[in-house]
Each structure stands twice: as structure tokens, then as C-alpha cells.
C-alpha positions as CSV (number, residue, x, y, z in Angstrom):
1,X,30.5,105.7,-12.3
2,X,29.1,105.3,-9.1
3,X,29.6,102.1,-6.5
4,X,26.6,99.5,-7.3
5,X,25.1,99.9,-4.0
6,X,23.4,97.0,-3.8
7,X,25.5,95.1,-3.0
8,X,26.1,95.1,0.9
9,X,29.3,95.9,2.1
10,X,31.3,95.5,5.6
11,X,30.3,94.0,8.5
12,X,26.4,93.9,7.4
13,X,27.8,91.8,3.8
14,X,29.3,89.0,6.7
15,X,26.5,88.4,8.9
16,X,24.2,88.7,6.2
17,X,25.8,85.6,4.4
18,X,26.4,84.0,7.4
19,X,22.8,84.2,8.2
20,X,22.0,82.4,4.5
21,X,24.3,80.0,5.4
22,X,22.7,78.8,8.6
23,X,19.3,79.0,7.4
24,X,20.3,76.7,4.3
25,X,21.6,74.0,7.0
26,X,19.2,74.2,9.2
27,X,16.2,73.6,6.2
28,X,18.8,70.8,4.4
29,X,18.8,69.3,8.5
30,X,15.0,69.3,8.6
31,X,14.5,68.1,5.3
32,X,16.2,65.2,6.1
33,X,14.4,64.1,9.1
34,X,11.4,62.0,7.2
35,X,14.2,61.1,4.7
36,X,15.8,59.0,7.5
37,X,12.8,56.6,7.9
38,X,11.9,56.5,4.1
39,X,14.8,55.2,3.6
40,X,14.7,52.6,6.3
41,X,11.2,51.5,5.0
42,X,12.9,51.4,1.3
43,X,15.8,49.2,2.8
44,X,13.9,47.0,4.9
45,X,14.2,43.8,2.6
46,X,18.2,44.2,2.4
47,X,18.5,44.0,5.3
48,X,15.8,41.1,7.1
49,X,16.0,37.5,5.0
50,X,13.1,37.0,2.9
51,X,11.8,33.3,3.6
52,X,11.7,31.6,0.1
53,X,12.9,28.2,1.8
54,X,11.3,27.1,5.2
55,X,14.5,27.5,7.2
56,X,12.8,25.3,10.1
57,X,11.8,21.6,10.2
58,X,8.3,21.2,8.8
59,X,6.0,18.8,9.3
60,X,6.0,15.9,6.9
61,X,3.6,13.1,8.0
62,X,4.1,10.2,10.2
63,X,6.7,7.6,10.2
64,X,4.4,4.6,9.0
65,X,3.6,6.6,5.7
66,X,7.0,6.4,4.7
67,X,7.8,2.7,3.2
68,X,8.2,1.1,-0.1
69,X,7.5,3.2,-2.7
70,X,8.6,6.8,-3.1
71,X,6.1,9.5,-1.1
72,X,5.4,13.0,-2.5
73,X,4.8,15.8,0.4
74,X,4.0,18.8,0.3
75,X,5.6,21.2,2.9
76,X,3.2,24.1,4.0
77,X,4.9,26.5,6.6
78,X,4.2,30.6,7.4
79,X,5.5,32.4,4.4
80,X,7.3,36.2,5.5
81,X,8.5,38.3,3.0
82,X,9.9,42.2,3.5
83,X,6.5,43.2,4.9
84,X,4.5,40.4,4.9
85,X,3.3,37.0,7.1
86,X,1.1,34.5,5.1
87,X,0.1,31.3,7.2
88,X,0.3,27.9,6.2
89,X,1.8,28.1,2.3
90,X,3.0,25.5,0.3
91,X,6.8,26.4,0.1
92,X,7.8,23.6,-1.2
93,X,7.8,19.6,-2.0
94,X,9.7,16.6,-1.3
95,X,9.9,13.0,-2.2
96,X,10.3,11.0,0.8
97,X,11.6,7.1,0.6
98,X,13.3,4.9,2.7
99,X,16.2,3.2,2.2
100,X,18.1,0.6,4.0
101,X,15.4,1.8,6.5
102,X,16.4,5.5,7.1
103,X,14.3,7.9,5.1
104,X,15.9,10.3,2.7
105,X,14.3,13.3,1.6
106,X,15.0,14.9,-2.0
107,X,13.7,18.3,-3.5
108,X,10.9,18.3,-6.2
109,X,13.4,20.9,-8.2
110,X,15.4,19.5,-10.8
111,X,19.5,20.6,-10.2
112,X,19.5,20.9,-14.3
113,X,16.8,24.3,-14.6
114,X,14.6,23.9,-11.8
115,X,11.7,21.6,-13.6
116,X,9.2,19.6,-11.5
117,X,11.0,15.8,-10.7
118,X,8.0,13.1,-10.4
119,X,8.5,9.3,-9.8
120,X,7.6,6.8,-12.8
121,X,6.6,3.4,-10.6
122,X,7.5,1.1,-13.5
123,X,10.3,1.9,-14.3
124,X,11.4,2.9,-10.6
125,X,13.2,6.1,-11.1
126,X,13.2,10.1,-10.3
127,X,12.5,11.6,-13.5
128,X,12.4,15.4,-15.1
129,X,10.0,15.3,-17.7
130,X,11.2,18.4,-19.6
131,X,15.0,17.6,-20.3
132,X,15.2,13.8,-20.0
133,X,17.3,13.5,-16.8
134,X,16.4,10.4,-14.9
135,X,17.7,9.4,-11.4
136,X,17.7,6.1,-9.3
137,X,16.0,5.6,-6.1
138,X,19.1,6.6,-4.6
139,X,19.1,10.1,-6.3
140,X,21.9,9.5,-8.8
141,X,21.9,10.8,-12.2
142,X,20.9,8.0,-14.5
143,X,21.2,10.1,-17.6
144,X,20.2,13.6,-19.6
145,X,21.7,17.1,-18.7
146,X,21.6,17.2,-15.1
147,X,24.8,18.5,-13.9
148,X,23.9,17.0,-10.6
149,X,22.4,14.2,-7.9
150,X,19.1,15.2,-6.8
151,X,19.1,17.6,-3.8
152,X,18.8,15.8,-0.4
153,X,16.9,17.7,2.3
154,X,17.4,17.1,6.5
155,X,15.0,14.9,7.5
156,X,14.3,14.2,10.8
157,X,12.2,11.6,13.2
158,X,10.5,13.0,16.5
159,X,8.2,11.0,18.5
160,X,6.8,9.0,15.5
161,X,6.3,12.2,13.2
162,X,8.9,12.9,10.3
163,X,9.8,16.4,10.0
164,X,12.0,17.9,6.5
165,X,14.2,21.4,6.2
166,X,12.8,22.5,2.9
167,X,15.9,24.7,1.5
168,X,16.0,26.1,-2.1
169,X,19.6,25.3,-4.4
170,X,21.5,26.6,-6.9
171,X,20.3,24.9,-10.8
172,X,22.3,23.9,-13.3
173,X,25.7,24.3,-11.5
174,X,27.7,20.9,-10.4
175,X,28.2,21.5,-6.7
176,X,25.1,21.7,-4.2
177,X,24.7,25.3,-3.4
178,X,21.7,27.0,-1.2
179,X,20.5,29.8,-2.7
């Protein structure tokens, strides 16, 4: 039988091959190039911190709306997400009350699952509707399921205007954690 003579052969076979070879890494090289950005634009919200809390001091209201009874507030601040700004949204609530005539701020989120805490006037106490926890003034646990006090937020007083750090927590665990 005679040599297939297709196939090349020698020096022609090398630099033939080698050529193949470039060409592949060159198109592999240029094919990457818009990969590079796609997958910066794909990874974007890894890596920047999406704003589920307000991070920052937000306005609550002045100082002289802020004795005797409980206060409900809600905080509004600029919402950012990965590619996203959304002025003024509510991120969040807080009860504001003073005691022994320094204000304390505690979340609206129940430590037990996350359920809404509202204020019962008669009966003076912090309570979560859905499982039966109840707190005092002083955000203790009273009784039901909650594994924990009720979450304090920073609270701070400038120039006659009270300002919170709304920050989010871990539910249904013992120890305050910020999620």
C-alpha cells in the first residue's frame, strides 16, 4: 500500500500545527476580552454591600417628641442596591422612649421570627402579636418564645434633633447578631 499522503509530513506537518495552535490562542484571547467585563457586571453585588439597613444616623424627629409614652418612627433614608439608588425609602422602624431621661431606641422586628412589635398602652408593654412574646418598657422578655431582649438601636441627640442607626439582626438566635 501506498503512504496516505494527506497527511503532511516534515517540516511543513510542524509549522503547520504550530500555526493551529497560535490561531486557537489568539481566538480563545479575544474571546475573552468582553468576558472580562461580563463578569464584573455579574459580580458586582459580591463585591459592593447591598444597603438593607441604613448604615448612617437617620433622622428621627425632634427631642420634645420623645416623652412619656413609647413613639413609633419611621426611618426613611436612600435605598442602594447592586445597581440601583432609590431616595427617601422607609428602611425601617423604631420605637423610641425615654427612660430615666435618655432615649432608647428598639427595632420594630421581633428577635423570635421577625414579626412586627407594636406597643399595647394599657397594659404598657412591647408586644409580638403573632407568637405571644411580650416585653417591658425596658425591652426585656416578659414571656412567649422570644429567644431574646428586643434589639436596641444607636440613638443619638444633635442640636435638639434625635437621630437612630437603623441596623437589621439575626431572628430567633439568643445572642444579638447584625445581619
Amino acid at each position: 500500500m501506498a503512504e496516505d499522503e494527506s497527511k503532511p509530513q516534515g517540516e511543513g506537518a510542524s509549522r503547520r500545527g504550530m500555526l493551529k495552535v497560535g490561531v486557537g490562542v489568539l481566538g480563545g484571547g479575544l474571546a475573552l476580552i468582553p468576558l472580562v467585563p461580563a463578569l464584573g457586571f455579574v459580580n458586582h453585588p459580591r463585591e459592593h454591600r447591598m444597603t438593607s439597613s441604613g448604615g448612617g444616623f437617620i433622622v428621627a424627629g425632634k427631642r420634645r417628641n420623645f416623652t412619656g409614652e413609647p413613639v413609633k418612627v419611621d426611618l426613611h433614608a436612600d435605598q442602594v442596591d447592586a445597581w440601583n439608588r432609590t431616595p427617601d425609602v422607609r428602611i425601617g422602624s423604631a420605637w423610641v422612649i425615654e427612660i430615666d431621661g435618655s432615649l432608647t431606641a428598639f427595632s420594630t422586628v421581633c428577635p423570635h421570627l421577625g414579626c412586627a412589635i407594636d406597643y399595647n398602652p394599657e397594659t404598657k408593654k412591647f408586644i409580638c402579636p403573632c407568637h405571644k412574646s411580650s416585653f417591658s418598657l425596658t425591652g426585656e422578655v416578659e414571656e412567649g418564645p422570644s429567644p431574646r431582649a428586643l434589639d436596641t438601636l444607636e440613638v443619638k441627640e444633635d442640636e435638639k434633633l434625635v437621630t437612630i442607626r437603623y441596623l437589621r439582626f439575626r431572628q430567633g438566635v439568643e445572642v444579638k447578631e447584625e445581619v
